[in-house]
C-alpha atoms as one frame of an Amber mdcrd trajectory, in Angstrom:
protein
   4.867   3.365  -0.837   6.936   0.561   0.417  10.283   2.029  -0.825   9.238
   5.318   0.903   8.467   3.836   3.887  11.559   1.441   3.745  14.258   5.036
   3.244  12.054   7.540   4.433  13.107  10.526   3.607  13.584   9.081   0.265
  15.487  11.073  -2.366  13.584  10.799  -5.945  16.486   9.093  -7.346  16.134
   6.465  -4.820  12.504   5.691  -5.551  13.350   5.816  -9.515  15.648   3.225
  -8.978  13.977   1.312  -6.790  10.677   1.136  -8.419  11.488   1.594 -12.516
  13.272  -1.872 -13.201  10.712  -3.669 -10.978   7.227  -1.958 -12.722   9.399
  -1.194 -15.968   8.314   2.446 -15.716  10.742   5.437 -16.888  12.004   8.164
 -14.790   9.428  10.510 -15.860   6.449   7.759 -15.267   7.416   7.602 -11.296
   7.718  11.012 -10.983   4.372  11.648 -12.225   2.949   8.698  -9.843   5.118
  10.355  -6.742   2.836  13.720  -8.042  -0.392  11.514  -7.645   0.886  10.390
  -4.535   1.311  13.770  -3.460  -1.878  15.131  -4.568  -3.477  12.558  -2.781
  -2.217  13.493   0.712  -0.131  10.110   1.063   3.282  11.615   0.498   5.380
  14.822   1.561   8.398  16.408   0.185  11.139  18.298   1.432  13.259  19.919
  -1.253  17.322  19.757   0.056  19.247  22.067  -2.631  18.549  19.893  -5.793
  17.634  16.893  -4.117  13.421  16.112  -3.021  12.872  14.002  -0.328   9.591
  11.925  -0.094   8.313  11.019   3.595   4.969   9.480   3.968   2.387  11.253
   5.536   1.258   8.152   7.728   2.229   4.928   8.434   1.459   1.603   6.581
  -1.204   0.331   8.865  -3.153   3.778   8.265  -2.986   3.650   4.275  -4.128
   0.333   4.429  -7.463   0.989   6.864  -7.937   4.097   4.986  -7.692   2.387
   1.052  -9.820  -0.727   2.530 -12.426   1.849   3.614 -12.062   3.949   0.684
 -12.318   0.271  -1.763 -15.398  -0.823   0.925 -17.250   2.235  -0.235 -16.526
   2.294  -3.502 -17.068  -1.399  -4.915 -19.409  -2.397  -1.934 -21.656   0.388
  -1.254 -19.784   0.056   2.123 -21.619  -2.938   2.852 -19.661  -5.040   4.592
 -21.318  -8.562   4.082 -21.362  -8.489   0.690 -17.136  -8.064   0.326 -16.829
 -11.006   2.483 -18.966 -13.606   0.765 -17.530 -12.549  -2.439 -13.656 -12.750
  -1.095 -14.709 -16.273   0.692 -16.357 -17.341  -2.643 -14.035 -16.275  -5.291
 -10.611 -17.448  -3.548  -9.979 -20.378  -2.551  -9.070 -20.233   1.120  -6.733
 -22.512   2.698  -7.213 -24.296   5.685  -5.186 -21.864   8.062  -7.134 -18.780
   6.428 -10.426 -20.252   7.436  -8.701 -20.611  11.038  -7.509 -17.183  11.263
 -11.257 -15.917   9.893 -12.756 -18.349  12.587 -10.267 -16.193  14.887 -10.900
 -12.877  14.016 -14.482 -13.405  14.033 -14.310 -15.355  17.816 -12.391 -12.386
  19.157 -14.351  -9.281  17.499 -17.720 -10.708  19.064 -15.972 -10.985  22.759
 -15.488  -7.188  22.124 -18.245  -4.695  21.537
């Protein structure tokens, strides 16, 4: 997705380029994942004579709340609690993550 959103609209060639050396997939692998991609609402196409163009279908900030949700439901029942302790329990956090948690959490219970 980061190519994409890098070159958006992205011709396939492009994104074959871009991503087979790096995940050592073939042509025909990232096409099929650009087809997932598709199917899953992430990515559009616009077809330009031979070429296809790949646009994303929301930004990066959306795919990210919407695949943390998605994982929070999955692997967590949605329960929220239970991700945390096991993130702050099976990494270990340095000092300027515990700050920025310390942060978040500060500012999240000034708001409502």
């Amino acid at each position: 997705m980061k190519v994409v959103w890098k070159a958006a609209p992205a011709p396939a060639h492009d994104i074959v380029r871009a991503l087979g050396p790096r995940c050592k997939w073939s042509p025909a692998t990232v096409k099929t994942f650009l087809n997932r991609l598709l199917a899953k609402g992430v990515l559009r196409f616009e077809k330009r004579g031979r070429a296809y163009l790949y646009s994303p279908v929301g930004t990066e900030s959306d795919l990210r709340a919407a695949e943390a949700d998605s994982f929070l439901r999955r692997v967590f029942d949605g329960a929220f609690s239970p991700m945390i302790a096991h993130f702050v329990q099976a990494r270990r956090l340095t000092a300027r993550d515990w700050e920025t948690l310390e942060q978040i959490v500060r500012e999240r219970k000034k708001t409502p």
